[in-house]
mmCIF file of the N, C-alpha and C atoms, coordinates in Angstrom:
data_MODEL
# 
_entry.id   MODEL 
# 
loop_
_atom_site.group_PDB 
_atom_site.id 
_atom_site.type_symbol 
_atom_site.label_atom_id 
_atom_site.label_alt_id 
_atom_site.label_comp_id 
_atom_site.label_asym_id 
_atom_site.label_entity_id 
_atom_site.label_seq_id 
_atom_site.pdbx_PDB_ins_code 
_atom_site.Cartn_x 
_atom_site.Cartn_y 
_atom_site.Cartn_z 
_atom_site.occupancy 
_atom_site.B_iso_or_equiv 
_atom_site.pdbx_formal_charge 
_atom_site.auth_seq_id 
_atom_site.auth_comp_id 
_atom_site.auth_asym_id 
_atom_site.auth_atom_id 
_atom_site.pdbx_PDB_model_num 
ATOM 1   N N  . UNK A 1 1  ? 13.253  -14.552 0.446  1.00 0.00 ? 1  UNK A N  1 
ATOM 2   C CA . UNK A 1 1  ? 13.479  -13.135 0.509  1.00 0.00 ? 1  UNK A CA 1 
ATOM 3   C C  . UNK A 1 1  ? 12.782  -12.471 -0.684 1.00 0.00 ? 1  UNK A C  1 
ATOM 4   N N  . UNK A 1 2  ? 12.488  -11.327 -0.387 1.00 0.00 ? 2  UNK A N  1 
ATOM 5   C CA . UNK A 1 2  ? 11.454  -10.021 -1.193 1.00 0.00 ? 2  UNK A CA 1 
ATOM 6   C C  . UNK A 1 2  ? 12.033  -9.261  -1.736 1.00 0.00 ? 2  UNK A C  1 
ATOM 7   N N  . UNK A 1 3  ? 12.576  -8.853  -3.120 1.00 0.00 ? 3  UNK A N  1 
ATOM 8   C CA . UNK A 1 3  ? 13.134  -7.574  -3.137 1.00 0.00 ? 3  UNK A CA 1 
ATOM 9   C C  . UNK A 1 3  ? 11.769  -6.367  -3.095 1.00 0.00 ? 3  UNK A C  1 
ATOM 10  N N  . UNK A 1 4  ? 12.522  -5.147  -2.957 1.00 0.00 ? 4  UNK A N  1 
ATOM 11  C CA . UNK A 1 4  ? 11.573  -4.475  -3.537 1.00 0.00 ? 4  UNK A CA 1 
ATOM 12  C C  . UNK A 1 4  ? 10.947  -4.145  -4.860 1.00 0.00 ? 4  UNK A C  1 
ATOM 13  N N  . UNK A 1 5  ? 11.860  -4.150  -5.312 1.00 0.00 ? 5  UNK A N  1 
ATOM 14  C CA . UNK A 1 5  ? 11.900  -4.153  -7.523 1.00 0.00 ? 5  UNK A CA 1 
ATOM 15  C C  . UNK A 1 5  ? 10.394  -5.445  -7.421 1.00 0.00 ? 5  UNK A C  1 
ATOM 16  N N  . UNK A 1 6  ? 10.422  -6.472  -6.737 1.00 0.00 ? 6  UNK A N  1 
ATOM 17  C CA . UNK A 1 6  ? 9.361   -7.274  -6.938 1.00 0.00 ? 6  UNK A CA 1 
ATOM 18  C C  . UNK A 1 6  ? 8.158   -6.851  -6.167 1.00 0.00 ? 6  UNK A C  1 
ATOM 19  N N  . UNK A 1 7  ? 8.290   -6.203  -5.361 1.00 0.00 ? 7  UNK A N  1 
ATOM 20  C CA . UNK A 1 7  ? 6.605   -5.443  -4.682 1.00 0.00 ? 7  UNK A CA 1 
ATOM 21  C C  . UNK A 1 7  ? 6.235   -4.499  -5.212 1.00 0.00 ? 7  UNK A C  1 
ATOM 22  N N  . UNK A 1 8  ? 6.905   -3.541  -6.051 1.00 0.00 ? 8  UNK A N  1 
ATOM 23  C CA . UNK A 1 8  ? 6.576   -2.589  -6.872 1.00 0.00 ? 8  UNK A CA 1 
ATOM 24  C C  . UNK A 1 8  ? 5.368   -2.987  -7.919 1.00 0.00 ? 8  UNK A C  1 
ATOM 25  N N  . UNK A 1 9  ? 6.025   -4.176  -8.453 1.00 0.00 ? 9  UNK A N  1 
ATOM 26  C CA . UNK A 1 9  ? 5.768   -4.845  -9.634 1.00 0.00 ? 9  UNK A CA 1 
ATOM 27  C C  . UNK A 1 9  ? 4.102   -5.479  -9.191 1.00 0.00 ? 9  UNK A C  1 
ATOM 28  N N  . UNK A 1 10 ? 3.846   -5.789  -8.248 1.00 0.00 ? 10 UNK A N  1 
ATOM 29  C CA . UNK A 1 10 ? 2.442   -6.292  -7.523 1.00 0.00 ? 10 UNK A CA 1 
ATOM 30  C C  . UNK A 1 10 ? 1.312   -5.288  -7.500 1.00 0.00 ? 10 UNK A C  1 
ATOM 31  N N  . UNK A 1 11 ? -0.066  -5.251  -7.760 1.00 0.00 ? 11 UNK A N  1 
ATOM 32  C CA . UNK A 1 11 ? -1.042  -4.649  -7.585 1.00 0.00 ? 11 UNK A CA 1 
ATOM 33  C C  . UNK A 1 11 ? -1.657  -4.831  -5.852 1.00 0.00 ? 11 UNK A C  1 
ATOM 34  N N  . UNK A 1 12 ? -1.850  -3.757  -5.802 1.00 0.00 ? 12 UNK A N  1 
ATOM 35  C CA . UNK A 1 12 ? -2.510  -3.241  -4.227 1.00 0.00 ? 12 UNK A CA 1 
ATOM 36  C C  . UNK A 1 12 ? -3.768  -3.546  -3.959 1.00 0.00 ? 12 UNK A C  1 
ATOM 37  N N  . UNK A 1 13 ? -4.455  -4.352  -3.614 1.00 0.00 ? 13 UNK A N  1 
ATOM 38  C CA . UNK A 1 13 ? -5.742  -4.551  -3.195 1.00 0.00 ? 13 UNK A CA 1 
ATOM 39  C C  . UNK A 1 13 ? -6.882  -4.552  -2.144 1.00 0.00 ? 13 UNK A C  1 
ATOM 40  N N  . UNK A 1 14 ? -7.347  -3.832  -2.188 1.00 0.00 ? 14 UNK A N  1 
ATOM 41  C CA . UNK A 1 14 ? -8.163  -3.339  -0.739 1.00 0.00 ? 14 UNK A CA 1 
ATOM 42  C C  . UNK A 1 14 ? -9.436  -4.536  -0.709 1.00 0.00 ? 14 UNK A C  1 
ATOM 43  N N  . UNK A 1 15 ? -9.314  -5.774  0.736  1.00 0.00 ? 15 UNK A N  1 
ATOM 44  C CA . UNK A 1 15 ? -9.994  -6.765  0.457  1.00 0.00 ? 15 UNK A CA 1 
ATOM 45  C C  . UNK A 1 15 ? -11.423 -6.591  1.043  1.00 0.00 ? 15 UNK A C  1 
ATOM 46  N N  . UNK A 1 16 ? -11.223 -5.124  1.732  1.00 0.00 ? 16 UNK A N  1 
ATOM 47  C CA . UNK A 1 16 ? -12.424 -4.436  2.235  1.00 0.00 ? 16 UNK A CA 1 
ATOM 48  C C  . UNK A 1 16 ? -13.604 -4.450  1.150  1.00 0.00 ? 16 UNK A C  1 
ATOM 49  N N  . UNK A 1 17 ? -13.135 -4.382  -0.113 1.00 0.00 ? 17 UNK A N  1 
ATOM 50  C CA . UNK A 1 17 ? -14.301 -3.889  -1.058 1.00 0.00 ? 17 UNK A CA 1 
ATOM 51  C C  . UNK A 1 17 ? -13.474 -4.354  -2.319 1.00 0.00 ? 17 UNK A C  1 
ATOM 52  N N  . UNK A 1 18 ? -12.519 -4.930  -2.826 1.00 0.00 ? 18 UNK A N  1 
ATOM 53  C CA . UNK A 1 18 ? -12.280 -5.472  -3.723 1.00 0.00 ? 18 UNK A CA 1 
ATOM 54  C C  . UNK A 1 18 ? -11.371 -4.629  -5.390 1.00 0.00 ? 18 UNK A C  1 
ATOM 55  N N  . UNK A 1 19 ? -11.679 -3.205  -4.474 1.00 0.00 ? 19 UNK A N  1 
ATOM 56  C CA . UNK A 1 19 ? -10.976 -2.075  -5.226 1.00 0.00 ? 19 UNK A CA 1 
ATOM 57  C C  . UNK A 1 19 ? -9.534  -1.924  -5.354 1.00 0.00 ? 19 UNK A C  1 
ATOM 58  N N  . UNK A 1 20 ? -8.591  -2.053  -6.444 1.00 0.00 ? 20 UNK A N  1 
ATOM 59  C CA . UNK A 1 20 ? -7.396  -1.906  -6.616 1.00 0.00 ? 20 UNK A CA 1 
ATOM 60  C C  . UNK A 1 20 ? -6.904  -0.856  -6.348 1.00 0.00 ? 20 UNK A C  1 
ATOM 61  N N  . UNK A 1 21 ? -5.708  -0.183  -5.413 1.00 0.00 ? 21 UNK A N  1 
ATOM 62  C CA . UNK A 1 21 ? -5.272  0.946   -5.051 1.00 0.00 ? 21 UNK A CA 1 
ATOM 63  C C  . UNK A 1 21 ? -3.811  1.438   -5.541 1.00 0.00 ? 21 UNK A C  1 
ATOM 64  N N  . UNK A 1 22 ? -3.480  0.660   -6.615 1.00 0.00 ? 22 UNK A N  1 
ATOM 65  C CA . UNK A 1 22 ? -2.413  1.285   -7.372 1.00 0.00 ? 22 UNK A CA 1 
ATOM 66  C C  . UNK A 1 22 ? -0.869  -0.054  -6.965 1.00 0.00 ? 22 UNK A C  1 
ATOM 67  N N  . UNK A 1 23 ? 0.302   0.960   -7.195 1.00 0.00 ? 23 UNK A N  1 
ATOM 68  C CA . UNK A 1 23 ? 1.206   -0.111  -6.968 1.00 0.00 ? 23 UNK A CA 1 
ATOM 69  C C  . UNK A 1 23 ? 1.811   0.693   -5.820 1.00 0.00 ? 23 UNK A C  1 
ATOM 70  N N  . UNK A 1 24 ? 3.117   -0.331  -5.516 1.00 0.00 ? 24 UNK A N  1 
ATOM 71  C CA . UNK A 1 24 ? 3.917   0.565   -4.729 1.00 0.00 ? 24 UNK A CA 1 
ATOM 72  C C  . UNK A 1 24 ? 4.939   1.720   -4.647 1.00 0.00 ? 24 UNK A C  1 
ATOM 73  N N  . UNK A 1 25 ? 4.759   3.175   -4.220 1.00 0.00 ? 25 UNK A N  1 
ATOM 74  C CA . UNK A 1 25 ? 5.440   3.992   -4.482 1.00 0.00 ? 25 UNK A CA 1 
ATOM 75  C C  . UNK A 1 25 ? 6.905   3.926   -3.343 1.00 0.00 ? 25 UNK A C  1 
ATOM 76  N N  . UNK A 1 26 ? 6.777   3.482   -2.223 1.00 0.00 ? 26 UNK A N  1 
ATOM 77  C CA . UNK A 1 26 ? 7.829   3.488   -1.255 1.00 0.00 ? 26 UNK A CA 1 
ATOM 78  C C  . UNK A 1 26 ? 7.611   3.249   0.144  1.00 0.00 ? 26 UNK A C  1 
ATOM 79  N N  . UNK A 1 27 ? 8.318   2.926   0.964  1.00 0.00 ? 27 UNK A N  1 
ATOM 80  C CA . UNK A 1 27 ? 7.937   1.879   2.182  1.00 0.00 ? 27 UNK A CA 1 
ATOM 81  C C  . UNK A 1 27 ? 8.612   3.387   3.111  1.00 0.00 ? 27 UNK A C  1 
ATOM 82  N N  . UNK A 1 28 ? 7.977   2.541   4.469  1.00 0.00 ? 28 UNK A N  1 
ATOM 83  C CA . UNK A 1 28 ? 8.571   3.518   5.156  1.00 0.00 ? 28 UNK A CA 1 
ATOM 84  C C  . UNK A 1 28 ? 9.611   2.269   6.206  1.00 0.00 ? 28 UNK A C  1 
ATOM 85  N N  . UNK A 1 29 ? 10.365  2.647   6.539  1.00 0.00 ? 29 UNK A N  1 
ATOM 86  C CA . UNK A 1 29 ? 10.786  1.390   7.493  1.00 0.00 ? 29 UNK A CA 1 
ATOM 87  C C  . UNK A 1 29 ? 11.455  2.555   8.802  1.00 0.00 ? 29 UNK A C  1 
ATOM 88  N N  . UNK A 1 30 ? 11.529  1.666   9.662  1.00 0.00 ? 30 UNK A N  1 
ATOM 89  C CA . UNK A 1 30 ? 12.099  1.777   10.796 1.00 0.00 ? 30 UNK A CA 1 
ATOM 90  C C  . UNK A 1 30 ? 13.390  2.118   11.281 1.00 0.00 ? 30 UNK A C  1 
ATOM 91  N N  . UNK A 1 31 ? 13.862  2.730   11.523 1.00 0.00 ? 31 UNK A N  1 
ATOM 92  C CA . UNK A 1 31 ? 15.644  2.902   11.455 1.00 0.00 ? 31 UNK A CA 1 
ATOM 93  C C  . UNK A 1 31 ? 16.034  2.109   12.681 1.00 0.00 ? 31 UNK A C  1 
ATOM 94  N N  . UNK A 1 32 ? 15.261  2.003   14.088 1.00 0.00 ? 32 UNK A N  1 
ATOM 95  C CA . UNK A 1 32 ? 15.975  1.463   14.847 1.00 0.00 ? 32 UNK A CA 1 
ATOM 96  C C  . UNK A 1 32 ? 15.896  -0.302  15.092 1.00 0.00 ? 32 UNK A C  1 
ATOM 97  N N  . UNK A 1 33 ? 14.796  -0.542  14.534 1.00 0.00 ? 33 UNK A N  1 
ATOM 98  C CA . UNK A 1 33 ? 14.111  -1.594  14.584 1.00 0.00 ? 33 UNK A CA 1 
ATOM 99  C C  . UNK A 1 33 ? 14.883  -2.537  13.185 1.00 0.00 ? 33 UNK A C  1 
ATOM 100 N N  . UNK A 1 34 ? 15.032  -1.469  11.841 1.00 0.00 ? 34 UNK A N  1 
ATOM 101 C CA . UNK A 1 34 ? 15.182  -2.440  10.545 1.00 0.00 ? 34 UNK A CA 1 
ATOM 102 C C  . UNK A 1 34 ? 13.645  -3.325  9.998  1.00 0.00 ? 34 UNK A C  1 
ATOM 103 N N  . UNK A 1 35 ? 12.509  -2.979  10.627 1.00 0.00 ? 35 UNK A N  1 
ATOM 104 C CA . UNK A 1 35 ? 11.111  -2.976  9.976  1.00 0.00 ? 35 UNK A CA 1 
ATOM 105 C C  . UNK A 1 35 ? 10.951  -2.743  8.508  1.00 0.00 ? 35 UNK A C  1 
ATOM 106 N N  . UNK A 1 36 ? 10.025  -3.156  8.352  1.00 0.00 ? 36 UNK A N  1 
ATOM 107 C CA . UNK A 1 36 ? 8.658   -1.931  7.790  1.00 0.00 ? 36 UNK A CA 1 
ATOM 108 C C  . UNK A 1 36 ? 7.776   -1.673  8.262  1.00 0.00 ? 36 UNK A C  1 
ATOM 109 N N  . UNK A 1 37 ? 7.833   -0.239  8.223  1.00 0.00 ? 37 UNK A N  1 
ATOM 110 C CA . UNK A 1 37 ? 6.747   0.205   9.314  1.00 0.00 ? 37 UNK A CA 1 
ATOM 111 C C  . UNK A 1 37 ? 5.268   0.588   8.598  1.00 0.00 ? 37 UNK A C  1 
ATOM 112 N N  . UNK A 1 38 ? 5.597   0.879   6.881  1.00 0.00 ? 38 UNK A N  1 
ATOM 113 C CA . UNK A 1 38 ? 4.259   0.982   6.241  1.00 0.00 ? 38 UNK A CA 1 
ATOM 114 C C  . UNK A 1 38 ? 4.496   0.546   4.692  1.00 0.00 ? 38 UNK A C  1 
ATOM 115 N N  . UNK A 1 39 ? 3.696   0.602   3.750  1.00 0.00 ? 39 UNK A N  1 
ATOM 116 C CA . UNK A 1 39 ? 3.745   0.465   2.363  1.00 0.00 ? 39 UNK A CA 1 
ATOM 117 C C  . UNK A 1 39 ? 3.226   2.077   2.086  1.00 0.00 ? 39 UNK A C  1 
ATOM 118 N N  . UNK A 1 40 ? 3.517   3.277   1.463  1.00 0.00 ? 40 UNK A N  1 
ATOM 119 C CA . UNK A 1 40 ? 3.028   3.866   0.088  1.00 0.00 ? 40 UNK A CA 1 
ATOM 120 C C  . UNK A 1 40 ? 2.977   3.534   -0.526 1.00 0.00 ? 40 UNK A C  1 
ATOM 121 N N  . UNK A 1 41 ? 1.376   3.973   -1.368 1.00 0.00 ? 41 UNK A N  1 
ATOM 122 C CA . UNK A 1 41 ? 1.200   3.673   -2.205 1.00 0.00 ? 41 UNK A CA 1 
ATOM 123 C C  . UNK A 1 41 ? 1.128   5.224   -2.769 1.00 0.00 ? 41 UNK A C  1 
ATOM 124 N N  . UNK A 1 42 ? 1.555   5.084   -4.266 1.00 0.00 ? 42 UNK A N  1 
ATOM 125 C CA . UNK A 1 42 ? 1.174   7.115   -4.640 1.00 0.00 ? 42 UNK A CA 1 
ATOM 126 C C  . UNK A 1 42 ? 0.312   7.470   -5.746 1.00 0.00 ? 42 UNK A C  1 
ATOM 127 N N  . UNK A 1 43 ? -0.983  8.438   -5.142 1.00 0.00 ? 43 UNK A N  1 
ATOM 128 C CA . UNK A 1 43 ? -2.071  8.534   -5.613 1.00 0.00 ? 43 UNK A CA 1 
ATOM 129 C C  . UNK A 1 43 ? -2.056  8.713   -7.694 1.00 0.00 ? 43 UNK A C  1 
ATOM 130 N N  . UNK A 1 44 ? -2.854  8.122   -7.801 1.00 0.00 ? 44 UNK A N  1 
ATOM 131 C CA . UNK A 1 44 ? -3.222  8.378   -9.608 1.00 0.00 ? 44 UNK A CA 1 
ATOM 132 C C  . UNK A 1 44 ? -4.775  8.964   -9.730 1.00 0.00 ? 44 UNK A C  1 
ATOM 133 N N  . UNK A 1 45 ? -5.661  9.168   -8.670 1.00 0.00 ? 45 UNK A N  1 
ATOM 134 C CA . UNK A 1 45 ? -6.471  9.460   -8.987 1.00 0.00 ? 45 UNK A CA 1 
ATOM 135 C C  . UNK A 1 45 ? -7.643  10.309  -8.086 1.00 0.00 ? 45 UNK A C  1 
ATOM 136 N N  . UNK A 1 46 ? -8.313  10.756  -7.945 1.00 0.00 ? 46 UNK A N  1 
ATOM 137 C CA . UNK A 1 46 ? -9.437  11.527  -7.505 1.00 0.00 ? 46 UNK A CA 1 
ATOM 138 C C  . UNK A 1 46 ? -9.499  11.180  -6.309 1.00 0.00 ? 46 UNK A C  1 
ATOM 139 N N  . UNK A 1 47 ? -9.831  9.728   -6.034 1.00 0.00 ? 47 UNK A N  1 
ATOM 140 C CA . UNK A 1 47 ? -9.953  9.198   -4.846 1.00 0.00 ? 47 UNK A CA 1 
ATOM 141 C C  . UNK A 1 47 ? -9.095  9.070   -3.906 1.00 0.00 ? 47 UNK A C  1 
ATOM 142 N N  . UNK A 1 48 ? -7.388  9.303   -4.386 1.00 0.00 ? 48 UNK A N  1 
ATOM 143 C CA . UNK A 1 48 ? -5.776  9.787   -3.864 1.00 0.00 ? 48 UNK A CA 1 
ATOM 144 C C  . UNK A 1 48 ? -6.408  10.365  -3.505 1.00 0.00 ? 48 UNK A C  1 
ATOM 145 N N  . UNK A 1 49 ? -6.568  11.827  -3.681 1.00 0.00 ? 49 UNK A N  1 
ATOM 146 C CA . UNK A 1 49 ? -6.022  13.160  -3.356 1.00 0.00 ? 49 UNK A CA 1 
ATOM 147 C C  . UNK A 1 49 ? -6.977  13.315  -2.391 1.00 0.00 ? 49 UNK A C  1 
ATOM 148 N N  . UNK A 1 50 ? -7.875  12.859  -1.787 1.00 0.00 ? 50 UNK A N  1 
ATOM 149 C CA . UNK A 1 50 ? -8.287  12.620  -0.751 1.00 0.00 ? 50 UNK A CA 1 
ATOM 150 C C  . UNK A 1 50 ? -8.131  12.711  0.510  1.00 0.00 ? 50 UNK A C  1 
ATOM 151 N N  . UNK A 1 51 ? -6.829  11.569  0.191  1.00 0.00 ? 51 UNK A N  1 
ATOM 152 C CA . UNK A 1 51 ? -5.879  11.576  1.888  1.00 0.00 ? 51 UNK A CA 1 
ATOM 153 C C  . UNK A 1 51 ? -4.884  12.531  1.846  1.00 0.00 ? 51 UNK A C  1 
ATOM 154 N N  . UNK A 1 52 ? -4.813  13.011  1.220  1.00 0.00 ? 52 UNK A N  1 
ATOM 155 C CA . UNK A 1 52 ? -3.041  14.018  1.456  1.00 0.00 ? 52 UNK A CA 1 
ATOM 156 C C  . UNK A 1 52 ? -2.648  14.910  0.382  1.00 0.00 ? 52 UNK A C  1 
ATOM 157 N N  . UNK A 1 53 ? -2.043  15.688  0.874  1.00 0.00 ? 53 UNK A N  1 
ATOM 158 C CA . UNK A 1 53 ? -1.678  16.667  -0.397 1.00 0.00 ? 53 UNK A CA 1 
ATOM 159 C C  . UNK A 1 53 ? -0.719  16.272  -1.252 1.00 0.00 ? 53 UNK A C  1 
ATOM 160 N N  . UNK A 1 54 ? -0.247  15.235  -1.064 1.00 0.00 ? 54 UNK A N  1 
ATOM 161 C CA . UNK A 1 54 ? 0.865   15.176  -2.200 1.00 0.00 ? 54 UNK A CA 1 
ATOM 162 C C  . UNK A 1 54 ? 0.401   13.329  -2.485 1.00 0.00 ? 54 UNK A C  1 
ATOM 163 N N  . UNK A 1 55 ? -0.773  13.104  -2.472 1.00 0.00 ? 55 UNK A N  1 
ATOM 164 C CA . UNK A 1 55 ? -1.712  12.090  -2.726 1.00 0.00 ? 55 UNK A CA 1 
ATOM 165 C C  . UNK A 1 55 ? -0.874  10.902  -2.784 1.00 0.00 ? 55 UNK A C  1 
ATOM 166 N N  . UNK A 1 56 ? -0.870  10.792  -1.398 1.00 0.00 ? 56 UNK A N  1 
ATOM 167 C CA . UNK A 1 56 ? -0.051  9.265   -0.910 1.00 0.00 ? 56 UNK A CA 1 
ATOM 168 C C  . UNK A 1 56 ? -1.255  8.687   -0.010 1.00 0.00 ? 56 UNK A C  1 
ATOM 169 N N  . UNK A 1 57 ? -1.433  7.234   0.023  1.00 0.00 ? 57 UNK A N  1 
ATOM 170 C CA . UNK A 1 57 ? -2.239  6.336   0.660  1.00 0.00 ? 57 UNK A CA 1 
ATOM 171 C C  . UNK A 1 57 ? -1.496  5.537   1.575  1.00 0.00 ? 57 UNK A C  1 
ATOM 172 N N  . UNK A 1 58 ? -0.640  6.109   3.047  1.00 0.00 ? 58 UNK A N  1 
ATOM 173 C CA . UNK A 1 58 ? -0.304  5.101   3.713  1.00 0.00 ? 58 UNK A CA 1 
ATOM 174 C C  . UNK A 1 58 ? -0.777  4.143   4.684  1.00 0.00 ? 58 UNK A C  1 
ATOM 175 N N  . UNK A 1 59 ? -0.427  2.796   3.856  1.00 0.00 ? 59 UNK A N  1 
ATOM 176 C CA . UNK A 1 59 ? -0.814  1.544   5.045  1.00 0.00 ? 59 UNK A CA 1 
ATOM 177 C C  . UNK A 1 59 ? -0.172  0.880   5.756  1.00 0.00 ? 59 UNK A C  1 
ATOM 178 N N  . UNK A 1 60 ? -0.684  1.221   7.049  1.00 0.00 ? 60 UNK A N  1 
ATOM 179 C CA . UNK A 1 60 ? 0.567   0.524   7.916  1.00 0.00 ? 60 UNK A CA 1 
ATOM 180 C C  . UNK A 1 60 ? 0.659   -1.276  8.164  1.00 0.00 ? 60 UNK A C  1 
ATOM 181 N N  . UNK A 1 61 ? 2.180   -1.451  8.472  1.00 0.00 ? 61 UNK A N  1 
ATOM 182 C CA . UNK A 1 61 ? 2.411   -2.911  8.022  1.00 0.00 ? 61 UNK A CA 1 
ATOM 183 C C  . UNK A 1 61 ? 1.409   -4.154  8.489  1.00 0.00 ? 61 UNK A C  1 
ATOM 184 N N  . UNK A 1 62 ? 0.756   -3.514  9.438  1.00 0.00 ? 62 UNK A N  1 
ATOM 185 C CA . UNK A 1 62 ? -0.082  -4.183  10.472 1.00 0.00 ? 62 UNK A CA 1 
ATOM 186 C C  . UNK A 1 62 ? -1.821  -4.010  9.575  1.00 0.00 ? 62 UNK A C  1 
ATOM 187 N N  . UNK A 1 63 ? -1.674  -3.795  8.309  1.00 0.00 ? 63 UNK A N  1 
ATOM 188 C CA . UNK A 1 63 ? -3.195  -3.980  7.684  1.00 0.00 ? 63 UNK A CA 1 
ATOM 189 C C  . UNK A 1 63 ? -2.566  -4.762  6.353  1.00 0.00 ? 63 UNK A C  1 
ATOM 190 N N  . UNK A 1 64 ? -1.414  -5.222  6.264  1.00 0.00 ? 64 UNK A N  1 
ATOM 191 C CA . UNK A 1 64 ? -1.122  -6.342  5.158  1.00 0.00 ? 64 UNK A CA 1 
ATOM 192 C C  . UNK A 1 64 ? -1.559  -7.389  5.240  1.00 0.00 ? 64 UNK A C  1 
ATOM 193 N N  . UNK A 1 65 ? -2.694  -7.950  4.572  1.00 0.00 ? 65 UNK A N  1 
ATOM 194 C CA . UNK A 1 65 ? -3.238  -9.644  5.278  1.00 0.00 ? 65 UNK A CA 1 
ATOM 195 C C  . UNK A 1 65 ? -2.243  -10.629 3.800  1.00 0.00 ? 65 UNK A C  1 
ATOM 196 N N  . UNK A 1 66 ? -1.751  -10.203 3.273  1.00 0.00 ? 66 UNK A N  1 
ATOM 197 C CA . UNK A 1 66 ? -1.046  -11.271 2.016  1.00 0.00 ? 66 UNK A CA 1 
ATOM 198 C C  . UNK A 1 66 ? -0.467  -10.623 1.203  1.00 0.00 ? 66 UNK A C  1 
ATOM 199 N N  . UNK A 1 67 ? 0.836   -11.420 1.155  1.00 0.00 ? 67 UNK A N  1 
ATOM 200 C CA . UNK A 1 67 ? 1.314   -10.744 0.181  1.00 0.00 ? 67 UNK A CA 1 
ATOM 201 C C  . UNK A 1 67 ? 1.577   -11.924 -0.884 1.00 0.00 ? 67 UNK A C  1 
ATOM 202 N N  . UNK A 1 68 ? 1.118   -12.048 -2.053 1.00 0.00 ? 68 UNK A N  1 
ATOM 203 C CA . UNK A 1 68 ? 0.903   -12.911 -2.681 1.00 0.00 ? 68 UNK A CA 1 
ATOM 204 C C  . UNK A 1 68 ? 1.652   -13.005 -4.081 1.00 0.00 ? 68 UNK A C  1 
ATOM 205 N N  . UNK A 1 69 ? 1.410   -14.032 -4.918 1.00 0.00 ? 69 UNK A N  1 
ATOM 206 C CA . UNK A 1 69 ? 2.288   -13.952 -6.280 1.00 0.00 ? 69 UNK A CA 1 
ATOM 207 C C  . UNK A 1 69 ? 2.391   -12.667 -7.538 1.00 0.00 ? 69 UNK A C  1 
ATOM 208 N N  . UNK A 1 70 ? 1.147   -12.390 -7.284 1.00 0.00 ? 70 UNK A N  1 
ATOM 209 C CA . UNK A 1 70 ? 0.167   -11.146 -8.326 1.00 0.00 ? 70 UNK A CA 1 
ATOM 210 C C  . UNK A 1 70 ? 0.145   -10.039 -7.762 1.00 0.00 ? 70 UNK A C  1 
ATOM 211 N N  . UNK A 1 71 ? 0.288   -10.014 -6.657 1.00 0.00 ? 71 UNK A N  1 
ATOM 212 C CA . UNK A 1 71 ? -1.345  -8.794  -5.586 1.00 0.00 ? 71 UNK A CA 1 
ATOM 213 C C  . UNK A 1 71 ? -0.800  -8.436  -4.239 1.00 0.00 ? 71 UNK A C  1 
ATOM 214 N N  . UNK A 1 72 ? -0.674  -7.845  -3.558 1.00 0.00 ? 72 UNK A N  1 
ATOM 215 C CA . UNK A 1 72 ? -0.163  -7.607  -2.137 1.00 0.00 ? 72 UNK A CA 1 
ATOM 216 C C  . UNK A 1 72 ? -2.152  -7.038  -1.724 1.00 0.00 ? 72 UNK A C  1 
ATOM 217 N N  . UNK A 1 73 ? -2.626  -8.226  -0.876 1.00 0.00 ? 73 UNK A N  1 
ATOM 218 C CA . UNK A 1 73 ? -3.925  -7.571  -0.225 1.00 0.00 ? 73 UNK A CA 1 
ATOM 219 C C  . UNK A 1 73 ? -3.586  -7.089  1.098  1.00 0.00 ? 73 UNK A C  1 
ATOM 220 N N  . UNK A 1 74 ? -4.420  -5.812  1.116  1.00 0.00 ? 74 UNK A N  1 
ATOM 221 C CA . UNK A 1 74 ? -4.724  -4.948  2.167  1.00 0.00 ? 74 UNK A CA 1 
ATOM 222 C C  . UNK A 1 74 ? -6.269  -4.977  3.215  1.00 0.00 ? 74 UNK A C  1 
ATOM 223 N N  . UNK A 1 75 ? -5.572  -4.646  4.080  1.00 0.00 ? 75 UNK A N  1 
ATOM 224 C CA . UNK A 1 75 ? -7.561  -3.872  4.664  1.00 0.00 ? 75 UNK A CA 1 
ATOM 225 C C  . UNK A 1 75 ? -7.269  -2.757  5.420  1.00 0.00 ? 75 UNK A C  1 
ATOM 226 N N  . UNK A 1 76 ? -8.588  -1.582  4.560  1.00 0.00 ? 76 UNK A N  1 
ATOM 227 C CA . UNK A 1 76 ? -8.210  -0.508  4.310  1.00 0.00 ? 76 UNK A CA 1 
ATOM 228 C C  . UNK A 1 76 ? -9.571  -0.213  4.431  1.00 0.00 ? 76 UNK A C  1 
ATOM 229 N N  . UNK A 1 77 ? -10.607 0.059   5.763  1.00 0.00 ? 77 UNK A N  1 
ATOM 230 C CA . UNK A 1 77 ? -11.987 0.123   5.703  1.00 0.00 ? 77 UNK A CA 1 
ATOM 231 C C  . UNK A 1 77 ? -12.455 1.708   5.583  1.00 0.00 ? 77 UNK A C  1 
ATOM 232 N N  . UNK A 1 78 ? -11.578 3.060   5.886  1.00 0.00 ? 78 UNK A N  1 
ATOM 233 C CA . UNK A 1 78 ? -12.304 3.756   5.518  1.00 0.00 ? 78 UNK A CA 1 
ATOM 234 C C  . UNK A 1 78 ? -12.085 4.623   4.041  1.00 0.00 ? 78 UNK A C  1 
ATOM 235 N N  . UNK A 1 79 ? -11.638 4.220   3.288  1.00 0.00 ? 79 UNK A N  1 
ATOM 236 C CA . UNK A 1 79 ? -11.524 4.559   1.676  1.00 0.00 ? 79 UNK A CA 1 
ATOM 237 C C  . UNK A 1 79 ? -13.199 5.156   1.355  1.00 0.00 ? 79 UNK A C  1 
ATOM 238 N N  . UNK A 1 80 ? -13.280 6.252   0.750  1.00 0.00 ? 80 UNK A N  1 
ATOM 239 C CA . UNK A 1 80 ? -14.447 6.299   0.117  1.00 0.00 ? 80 UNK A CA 1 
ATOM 240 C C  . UNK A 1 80 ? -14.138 6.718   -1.425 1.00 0.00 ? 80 UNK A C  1 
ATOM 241 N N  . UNK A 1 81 ? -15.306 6.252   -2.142 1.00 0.00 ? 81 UNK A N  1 
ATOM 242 C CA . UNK A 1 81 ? -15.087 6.347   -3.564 1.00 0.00 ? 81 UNK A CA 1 
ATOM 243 C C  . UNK A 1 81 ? -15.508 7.866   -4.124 1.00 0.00 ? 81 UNK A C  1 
# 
């Protein structure tokens, strides 16, 4: 089992291009299901504010390829820098 206090703590990695996308700001989950339905991540920078006005990057659970000791990797192909 995962807490969250420990995915917070993990760096975000986009394996598309190797670019770090911050940590985790808050999940979205499912109410009827008991899922997760995505990871937020919440923007720190230029390249945030991009997607949204209140510069959140959501990935849905279905682009998590690992979640690992260090790193939770993603794929996340249209990010531009």
């Amino acid at each position: 089992m995962l807490k969250i206090s420990e995915l917070q703590a993990k760096d975000i990695v986009n394996i598309e291009n190797g670019k770090r996308l911050g940590h985790l700001g808050d999940i979205d989950i499912n109410l009827s299901s008991g899922q997760i339905d995505a990871l937020i991540i919440n923007g720190t920078g230029k390249m945030m504010s991009f997607f949204s006005k209140e510069d959140e990057l959501v990935i849905p659970w279905a682009n998590i390829e690992k979640i690992g000791s260090d790193c939770i990797l993603v794929r996340v192909a249209d990010l531009e820098e």
